[in-house]
C-alpha positions as CSV (number, residue, x, y, z in Angstrom):
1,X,120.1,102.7,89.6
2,X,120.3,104.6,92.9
3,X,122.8,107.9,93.1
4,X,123.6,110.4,95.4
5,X,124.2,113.9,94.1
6,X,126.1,116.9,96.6
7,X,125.7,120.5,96.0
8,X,128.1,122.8,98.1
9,X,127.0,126.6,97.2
10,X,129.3,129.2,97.0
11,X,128.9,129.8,100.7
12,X,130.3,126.6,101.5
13,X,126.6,124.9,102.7
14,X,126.2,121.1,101.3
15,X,123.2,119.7,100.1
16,X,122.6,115.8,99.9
17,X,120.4,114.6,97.2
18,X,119.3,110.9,96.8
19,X,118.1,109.3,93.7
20,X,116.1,106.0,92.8
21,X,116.4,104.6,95.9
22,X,113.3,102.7,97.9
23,X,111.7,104.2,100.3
24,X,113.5,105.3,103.3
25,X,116.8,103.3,102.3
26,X,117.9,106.3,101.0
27,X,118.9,107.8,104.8
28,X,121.2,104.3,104.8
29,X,122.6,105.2,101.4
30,X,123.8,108.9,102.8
31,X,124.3,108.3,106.1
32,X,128.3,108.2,105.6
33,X,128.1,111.4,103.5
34,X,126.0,113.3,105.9
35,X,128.5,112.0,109.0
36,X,131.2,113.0,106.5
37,X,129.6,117.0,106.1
38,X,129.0,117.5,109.3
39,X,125.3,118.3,111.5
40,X,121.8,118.4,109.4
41,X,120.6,121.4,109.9
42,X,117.4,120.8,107.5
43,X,116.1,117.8,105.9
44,X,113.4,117.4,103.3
45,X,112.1,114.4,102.5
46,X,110.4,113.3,98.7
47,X,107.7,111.2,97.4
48,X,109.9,108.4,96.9
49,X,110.5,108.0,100.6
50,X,107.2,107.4,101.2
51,X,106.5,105.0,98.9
52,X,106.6,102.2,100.4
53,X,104.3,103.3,103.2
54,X,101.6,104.3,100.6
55,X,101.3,101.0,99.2
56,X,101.7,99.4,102.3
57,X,98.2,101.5,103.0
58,X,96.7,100.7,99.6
59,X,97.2,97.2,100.2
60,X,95.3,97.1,103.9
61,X,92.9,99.3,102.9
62,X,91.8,96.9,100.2
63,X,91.8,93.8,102.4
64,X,89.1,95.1,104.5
């Protein structure tokens, strides 16, 4: 099951976490937090976003 977790630091900086979700359907699943918190000032992006680009390659690269 997909989840968003938010850190806030002491400081007051915010920082979006998204869990379990496929591939870049994550950035749909925060969008209304991140509008919410205000500008991105840095975004790092996991494995699990790229996913389904990987196996999208895989599966051409066998075909040939």
């Amino acid at each position: 099951m997909p989840w968003i977790e938010i850190i806030v630091s002491p400081s007051g900086q915010s920082q979006v976490q998204t869990k379990g979700f496929d591939s870049a359907t994550c950035r749909t699943g925060s969008q209304f937090i991140e509008r919410a918190l205000g500008q991105t000032t840095n975004e790092q992006l996991t494995s699990e976003f790229y996913q389904d680009q990987l196996s999208l390659q895989a599966t051409e690269t066998e075909g040939v």
